[in-house]
PDB file with SEQRES, HELIX, SHEET and CRYST1 records, atoms N, CA, C and O in Angstrom:
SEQRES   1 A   64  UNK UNK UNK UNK UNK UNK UNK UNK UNK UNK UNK UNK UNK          
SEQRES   2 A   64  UNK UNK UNK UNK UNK UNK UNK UNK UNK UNK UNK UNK UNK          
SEQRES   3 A   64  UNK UNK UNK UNK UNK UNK UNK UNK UNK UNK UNK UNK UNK          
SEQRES   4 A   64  UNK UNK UNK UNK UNK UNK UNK UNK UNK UNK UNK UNK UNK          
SEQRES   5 A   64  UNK UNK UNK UNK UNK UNK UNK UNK UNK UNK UNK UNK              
HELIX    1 AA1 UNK A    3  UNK A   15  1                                  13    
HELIX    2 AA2 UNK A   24  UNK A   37  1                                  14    
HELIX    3 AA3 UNK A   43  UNK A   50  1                                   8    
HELIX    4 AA4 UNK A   51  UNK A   58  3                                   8    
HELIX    5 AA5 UNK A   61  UNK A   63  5                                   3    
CRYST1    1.000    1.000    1.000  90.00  90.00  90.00 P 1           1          
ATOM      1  N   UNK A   1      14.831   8.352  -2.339  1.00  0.00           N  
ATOM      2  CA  UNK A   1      13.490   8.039  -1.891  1.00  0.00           C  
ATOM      3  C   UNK A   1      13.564   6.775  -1.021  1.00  0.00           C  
ATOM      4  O   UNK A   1      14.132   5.754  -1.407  1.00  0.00           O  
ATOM      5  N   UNK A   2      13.109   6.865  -0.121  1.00  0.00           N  
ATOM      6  CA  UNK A   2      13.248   5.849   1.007  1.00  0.00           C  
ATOM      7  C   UNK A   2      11.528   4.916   0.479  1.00  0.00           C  
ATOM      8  O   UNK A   2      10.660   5.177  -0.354  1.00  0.00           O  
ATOM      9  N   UNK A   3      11.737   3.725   1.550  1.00  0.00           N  
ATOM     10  CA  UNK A   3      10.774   2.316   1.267  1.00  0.00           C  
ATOM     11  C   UNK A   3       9.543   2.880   1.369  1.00  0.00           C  
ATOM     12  O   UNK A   3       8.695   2.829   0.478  1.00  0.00           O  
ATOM     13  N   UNK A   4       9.401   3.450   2.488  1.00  0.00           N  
ATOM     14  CA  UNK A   4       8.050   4.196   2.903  1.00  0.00           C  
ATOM     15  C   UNK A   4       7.406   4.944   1.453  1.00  0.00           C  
ATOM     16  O   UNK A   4       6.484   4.407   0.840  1.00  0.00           O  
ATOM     17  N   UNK A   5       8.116   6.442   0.943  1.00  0.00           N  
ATOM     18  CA  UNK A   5       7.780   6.972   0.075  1.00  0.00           C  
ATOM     19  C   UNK A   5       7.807   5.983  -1.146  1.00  0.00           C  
ATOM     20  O   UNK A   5       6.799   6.270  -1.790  1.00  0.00           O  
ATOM     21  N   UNK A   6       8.203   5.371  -1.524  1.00  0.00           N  
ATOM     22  CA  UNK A   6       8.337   4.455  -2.531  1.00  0.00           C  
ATOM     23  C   UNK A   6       7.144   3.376  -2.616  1.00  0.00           C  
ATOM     24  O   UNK A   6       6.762   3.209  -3.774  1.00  0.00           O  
ATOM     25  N   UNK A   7       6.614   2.772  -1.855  1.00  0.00           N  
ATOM     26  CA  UNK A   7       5.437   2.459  -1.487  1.00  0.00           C  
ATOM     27  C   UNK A   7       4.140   3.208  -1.555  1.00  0.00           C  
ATOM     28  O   UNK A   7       3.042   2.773  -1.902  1.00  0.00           O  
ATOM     29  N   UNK A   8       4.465   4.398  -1.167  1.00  0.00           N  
ATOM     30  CA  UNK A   8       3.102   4.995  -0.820  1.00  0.00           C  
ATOM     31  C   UNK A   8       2.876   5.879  -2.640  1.00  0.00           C  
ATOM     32  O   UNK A   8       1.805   6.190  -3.161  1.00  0.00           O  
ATOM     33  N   UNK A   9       4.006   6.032  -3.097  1.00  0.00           N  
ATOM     34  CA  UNK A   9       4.077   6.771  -4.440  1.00  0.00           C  
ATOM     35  C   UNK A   9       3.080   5.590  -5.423  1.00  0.00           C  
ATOM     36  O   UNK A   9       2.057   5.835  -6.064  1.00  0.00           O  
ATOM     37  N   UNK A  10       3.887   4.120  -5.239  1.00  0.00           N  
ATOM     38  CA  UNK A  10       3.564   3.101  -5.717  1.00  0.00           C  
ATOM     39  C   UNK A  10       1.604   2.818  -5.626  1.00  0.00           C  
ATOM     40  O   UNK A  10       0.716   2.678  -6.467  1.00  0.00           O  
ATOM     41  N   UNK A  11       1.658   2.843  -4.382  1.00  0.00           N  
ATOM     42  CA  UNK A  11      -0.262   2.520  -4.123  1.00  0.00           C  
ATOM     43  C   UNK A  11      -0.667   3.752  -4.411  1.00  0.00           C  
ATOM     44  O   UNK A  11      -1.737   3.519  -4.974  1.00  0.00           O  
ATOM     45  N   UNK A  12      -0.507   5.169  -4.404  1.00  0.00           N  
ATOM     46  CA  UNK A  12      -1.360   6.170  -5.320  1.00  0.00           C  
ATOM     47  C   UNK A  12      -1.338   5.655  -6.700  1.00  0.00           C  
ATOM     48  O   UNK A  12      -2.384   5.271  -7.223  1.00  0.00           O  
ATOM     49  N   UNK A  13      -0.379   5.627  -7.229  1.00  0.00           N  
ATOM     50  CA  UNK A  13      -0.291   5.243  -9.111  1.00  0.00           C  
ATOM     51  C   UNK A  13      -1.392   4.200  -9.359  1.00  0.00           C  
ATOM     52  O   UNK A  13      -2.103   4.023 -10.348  1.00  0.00           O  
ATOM     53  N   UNK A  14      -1.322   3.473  -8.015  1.00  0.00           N  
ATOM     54  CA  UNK A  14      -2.571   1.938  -8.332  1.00  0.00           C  
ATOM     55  C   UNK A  14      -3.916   2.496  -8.234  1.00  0.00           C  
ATOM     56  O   UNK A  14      -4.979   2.156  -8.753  1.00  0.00           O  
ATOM     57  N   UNK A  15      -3.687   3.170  -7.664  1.00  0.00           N  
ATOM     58  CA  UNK A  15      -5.521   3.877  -6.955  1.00  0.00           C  
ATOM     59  C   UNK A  15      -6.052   4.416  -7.769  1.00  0.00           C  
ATOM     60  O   UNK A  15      -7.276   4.496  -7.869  1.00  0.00           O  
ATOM     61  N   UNK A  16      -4.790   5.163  -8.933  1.00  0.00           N  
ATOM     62  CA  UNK A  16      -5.627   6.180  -9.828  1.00  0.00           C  
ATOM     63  C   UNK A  16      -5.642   5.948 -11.082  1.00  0.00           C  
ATOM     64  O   UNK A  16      -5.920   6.768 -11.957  1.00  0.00           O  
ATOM     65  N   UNK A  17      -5.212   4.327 -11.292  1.00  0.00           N  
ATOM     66  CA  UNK A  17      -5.404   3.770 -12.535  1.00  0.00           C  
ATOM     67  C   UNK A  17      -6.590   3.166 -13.180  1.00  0.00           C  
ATOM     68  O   UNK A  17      -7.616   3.204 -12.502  1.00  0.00           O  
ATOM     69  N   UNK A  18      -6.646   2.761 -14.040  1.00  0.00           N  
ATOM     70  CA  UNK A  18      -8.087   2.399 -14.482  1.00  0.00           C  
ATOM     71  C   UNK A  18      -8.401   0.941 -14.660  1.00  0.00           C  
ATOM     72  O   UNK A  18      -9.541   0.598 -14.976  1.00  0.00           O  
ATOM     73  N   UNK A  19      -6.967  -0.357 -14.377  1.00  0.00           N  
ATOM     74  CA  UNK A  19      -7.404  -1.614 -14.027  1.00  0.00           C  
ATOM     75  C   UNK A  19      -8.180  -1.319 -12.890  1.00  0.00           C  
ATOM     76  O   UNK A  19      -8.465  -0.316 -12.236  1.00  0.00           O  
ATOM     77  N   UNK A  20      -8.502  -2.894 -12.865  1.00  0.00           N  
ATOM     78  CA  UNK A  20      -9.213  -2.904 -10.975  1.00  0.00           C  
ATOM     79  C   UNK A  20      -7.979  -3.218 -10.618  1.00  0.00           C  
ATOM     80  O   UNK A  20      -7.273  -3.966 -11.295  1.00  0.00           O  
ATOM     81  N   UNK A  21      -7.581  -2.637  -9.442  1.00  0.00           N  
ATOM     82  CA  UNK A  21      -6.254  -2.557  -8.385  1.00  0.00           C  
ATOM     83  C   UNK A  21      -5.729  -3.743  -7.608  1.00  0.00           C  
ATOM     84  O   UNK A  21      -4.563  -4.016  -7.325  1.00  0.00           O  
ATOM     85  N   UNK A  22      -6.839  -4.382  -7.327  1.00  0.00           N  
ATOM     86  CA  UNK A  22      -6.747  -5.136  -6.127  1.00  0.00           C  
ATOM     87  C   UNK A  22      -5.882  -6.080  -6.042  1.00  0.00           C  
ATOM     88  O   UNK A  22      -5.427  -6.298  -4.919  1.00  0.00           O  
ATOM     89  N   UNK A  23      -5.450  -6.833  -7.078  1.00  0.00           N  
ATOM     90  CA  UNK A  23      -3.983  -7.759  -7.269  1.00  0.00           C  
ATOM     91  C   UNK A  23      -2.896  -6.728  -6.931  1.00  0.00           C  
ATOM     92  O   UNK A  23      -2.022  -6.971  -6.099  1.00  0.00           O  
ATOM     93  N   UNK A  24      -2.941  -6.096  -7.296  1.00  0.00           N  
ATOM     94  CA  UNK A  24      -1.610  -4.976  -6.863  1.00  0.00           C  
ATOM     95  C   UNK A  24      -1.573  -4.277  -5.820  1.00  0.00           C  
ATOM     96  O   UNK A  24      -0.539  -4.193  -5.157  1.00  0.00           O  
ATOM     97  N   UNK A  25      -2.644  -3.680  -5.506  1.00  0.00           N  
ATOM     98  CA  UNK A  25      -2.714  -3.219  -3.650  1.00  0.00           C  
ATOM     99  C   UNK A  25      -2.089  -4.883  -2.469  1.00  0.00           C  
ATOM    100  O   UNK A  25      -1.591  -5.187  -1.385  1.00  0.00           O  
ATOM    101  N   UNK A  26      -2.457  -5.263  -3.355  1.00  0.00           N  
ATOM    102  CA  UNK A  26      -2.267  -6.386  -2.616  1.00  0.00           C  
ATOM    103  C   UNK A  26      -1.161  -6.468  -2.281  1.00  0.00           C  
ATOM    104  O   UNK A  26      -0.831  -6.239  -1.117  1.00  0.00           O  
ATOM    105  N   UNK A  27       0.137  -6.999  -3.712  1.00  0.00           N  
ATOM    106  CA  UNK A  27       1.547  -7.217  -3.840  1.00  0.00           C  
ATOM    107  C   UNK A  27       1.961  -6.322  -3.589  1.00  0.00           C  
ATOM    108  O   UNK A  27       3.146  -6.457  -3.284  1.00  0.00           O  
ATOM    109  N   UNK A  28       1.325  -4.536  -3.490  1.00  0.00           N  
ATOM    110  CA  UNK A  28       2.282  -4.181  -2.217  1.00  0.00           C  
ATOM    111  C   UNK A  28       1.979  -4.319  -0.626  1.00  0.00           C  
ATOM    112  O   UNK A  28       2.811  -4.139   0.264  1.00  0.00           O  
ATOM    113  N   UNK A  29       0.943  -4.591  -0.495  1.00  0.00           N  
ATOM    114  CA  UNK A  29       0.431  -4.872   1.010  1.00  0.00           C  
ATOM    115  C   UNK A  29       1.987  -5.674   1.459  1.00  0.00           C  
ATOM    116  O   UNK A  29       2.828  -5.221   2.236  1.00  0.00           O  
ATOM    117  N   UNK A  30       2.047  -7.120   0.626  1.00  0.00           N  
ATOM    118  CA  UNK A  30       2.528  -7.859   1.094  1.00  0.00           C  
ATOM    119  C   UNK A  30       4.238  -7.099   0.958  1.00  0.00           C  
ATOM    120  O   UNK A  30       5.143  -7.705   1.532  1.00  0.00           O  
ATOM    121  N   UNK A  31       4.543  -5.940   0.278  1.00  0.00           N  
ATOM    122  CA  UNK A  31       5.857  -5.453   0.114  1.00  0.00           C  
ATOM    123  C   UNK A  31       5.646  -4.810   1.311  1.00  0.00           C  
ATOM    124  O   UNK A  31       6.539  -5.143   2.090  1.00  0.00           O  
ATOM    125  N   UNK A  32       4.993  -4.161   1.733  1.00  0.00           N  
ATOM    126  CA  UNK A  32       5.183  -3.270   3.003  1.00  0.00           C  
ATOM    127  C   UNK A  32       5.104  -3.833   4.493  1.00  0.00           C  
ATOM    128  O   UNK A  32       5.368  -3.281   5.562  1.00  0.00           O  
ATOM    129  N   UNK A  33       4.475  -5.616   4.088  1.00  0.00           N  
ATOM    130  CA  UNK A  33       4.620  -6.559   5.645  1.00  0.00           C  
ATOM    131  C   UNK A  33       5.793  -6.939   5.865  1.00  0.00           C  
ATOM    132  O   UNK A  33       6.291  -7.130   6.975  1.00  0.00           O  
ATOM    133  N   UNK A  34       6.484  -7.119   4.452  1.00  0.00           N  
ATOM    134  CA  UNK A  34       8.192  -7.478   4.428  1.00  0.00           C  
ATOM    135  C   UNK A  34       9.064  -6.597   4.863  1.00  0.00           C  
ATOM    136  O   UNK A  34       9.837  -6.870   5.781  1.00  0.00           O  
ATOM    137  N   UNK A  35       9.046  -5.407   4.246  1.00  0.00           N  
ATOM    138  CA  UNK A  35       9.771  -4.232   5.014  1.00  0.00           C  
ATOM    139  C   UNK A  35       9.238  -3.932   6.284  1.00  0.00           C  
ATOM    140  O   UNK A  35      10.104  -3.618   7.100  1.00  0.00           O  
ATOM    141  N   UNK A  36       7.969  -3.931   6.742  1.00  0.00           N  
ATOM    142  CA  UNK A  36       8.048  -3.762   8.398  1.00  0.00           C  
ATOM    143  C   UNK A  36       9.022  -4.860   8.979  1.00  0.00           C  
ATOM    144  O   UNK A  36       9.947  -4.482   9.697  1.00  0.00           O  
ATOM    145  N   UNK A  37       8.837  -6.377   8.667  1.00  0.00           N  
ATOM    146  CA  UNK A  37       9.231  -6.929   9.435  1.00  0.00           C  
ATOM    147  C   UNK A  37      10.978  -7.137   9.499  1.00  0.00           C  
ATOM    148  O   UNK A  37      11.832  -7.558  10.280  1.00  0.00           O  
ATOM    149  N   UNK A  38      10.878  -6.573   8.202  1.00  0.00           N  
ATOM    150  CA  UNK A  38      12.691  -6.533   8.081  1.00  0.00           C  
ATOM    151  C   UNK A  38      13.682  -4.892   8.707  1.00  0.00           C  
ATOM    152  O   UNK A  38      14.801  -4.397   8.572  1.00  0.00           O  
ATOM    153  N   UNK A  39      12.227  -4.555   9.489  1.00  0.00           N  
ATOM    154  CA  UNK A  39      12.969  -3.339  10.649  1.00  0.00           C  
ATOM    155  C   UNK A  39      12.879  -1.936   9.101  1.00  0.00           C  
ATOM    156  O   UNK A  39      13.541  -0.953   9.436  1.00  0.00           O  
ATOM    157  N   UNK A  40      12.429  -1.813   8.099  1.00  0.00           N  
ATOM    158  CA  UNK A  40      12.757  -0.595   7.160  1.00  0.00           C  
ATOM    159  C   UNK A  40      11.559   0.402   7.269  1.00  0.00           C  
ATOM    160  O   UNK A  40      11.572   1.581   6.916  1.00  0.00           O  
ATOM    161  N   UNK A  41      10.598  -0.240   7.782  1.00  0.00           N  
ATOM    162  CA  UNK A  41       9.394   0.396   8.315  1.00  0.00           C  
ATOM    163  C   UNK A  41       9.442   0.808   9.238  1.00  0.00           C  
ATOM    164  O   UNK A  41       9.894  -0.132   9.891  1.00  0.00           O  
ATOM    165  N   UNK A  42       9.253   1.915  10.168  1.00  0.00           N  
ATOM    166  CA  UNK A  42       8.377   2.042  11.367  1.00  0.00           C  
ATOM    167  C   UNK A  42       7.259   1.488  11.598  1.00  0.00           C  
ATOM    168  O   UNK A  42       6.797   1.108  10.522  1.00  0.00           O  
ATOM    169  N   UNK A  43       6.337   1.157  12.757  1.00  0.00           N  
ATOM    170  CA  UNK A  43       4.759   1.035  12.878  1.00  0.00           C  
ATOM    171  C   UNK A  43       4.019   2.033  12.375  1.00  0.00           C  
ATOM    172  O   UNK A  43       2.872   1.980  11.932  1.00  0.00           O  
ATOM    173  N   UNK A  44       5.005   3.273  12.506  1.00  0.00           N  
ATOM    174  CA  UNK A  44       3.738   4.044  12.111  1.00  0.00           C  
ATOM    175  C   UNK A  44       3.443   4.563  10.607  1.00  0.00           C  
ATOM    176  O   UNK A  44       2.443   5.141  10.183  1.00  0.00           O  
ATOM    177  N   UNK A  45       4.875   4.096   9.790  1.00  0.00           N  
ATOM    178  CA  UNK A  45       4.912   3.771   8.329  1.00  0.00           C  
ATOM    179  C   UNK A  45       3.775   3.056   7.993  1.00  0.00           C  
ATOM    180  O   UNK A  45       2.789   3.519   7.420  1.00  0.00           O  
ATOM    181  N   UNK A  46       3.966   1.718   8.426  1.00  0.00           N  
ATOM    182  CA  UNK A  46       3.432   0.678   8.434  1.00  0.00           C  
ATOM    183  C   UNK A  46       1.969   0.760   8.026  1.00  0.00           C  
ATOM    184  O   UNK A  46       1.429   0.514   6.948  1.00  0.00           O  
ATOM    185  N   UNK A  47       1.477   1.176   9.195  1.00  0.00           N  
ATOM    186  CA  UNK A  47      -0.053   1.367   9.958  1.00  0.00           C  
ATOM    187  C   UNK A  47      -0.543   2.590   8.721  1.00  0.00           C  
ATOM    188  O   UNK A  47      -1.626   2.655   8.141  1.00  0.00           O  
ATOM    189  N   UNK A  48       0.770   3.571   8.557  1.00  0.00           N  
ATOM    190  CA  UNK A  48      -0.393   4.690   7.698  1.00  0.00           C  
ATOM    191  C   UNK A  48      -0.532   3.862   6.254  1.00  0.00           C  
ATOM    192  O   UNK A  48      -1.647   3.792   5.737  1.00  0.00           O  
ATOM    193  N   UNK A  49       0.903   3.083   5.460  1.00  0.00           N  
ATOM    194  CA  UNK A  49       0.497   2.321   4.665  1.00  0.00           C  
ATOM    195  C   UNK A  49      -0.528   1.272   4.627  1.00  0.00           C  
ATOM    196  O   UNK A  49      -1.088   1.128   3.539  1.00  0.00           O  
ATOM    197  N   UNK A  50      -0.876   0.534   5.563  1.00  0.00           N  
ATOM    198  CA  UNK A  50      -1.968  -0.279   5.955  1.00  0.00           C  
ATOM    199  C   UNK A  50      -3.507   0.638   5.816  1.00  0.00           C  
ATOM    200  O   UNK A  50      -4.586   0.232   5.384  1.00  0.00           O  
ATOM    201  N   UNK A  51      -3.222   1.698   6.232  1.00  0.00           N  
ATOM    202  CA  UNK A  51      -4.844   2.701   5.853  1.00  0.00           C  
ATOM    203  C   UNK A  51      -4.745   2.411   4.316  1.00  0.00           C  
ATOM    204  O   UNK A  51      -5.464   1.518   3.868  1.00  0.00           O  
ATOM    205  N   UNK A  52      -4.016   3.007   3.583  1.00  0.00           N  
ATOM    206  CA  UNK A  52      -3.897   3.410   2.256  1.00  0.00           C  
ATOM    207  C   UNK A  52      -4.341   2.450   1.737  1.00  0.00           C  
ATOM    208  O   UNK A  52      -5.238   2.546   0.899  1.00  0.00           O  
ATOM    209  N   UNK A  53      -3.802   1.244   2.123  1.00  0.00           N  
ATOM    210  CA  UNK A  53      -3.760   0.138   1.490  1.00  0.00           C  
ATOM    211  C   UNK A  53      -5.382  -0.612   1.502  1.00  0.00           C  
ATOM    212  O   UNK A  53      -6.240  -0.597   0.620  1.00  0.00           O  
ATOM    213  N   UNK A  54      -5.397  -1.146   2.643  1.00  0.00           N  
ATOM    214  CA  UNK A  54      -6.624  -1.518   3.047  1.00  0.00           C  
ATOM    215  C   UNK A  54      -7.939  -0.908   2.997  1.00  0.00           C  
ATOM    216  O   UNK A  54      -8.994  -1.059   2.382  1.00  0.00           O  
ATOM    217  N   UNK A  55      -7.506  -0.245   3.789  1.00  0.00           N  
ATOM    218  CA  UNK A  55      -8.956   0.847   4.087  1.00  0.00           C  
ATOM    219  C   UNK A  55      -9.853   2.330   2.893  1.00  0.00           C  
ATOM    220  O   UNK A  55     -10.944   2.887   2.772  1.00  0.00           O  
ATOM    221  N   UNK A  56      -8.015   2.346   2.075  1.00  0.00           N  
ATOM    222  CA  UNK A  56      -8.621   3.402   1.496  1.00  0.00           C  
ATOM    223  C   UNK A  56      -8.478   3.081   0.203  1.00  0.00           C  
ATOM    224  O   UNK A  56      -8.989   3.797  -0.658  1.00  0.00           O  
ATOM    225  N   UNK A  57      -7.401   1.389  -0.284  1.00  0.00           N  
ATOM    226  CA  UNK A  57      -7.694   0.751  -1.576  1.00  0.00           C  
ATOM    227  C   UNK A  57      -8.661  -0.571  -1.686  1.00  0.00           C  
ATOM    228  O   UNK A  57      -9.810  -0.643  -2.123  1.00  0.00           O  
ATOM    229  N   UNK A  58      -7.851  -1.550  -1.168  1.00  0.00           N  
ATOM    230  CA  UNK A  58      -8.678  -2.651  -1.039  1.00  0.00           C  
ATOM    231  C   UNK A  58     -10.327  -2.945  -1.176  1.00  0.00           C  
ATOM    232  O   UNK A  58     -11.021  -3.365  -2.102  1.00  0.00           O  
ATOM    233  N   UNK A  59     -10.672  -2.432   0.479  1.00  0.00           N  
ATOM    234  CA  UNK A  59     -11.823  -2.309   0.930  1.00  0.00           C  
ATOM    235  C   UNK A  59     -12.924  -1.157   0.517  1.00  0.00           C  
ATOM    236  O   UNK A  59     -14.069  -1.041   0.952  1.00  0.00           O  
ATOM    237  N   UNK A  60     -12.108  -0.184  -0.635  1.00  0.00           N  
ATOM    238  CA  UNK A  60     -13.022   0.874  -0.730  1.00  0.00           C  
ATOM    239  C   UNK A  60     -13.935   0.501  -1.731  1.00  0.00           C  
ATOM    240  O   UNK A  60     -13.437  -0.042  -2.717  1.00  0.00           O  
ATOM    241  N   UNK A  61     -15.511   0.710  -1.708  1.00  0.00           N  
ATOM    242  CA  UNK A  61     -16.035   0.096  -2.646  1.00  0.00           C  
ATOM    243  C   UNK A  61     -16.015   0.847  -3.933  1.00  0.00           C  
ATOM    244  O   UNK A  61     -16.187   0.146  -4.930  1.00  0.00           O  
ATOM    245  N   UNK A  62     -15.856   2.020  -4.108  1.00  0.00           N  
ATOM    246  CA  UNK A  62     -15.483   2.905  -5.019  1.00  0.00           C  
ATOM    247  C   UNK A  62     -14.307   1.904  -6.255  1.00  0.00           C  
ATOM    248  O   UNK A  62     -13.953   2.320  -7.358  1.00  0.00           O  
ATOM    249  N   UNK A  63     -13.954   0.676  -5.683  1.00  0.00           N  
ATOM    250  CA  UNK A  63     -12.736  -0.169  -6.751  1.00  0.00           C  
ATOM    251  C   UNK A  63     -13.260  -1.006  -7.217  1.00  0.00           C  
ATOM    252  O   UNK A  63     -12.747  -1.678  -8.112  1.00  0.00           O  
ATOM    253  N   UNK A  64     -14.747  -1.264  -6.619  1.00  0.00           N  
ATOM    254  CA  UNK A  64     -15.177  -2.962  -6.847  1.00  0.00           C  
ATOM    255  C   UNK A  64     -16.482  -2.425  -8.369  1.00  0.00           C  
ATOM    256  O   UNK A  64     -17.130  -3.289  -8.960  1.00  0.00           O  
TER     257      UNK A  64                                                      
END                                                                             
């Protein structure tokens, strides 16, 4: 399993748990800015993890 899938496996498990997420969407946000910038990401890894992350954990009000 490569960084990408490993990540994205990681923020579903968070999404569909029953803490509130948001410390942990987070600490991987910040796992998946490290692997972009350390070249293990693509942008477009990146960017679809950044939806997941942001847009469809973080920010969704469905968490708050």
């Amino acid at each position: 399993m490569n960084i990408y899938q490993q990540l994205m496996v990681e923020t579903e498990q968070i999404k569909q748990g029953d803490k509130m997420p948001n410390r942990e969407l987070y600490r991987i946000y910040g796992k998946a800015q490290m692997a972009r910038q350390l070249g293990a990401l693509t942008i477009e890894e990146f960017m679809t993890l950044n939806h997941e992350i942001i847009a469809e954990g973080i920010n969704n009000p469905k968490y708050f």
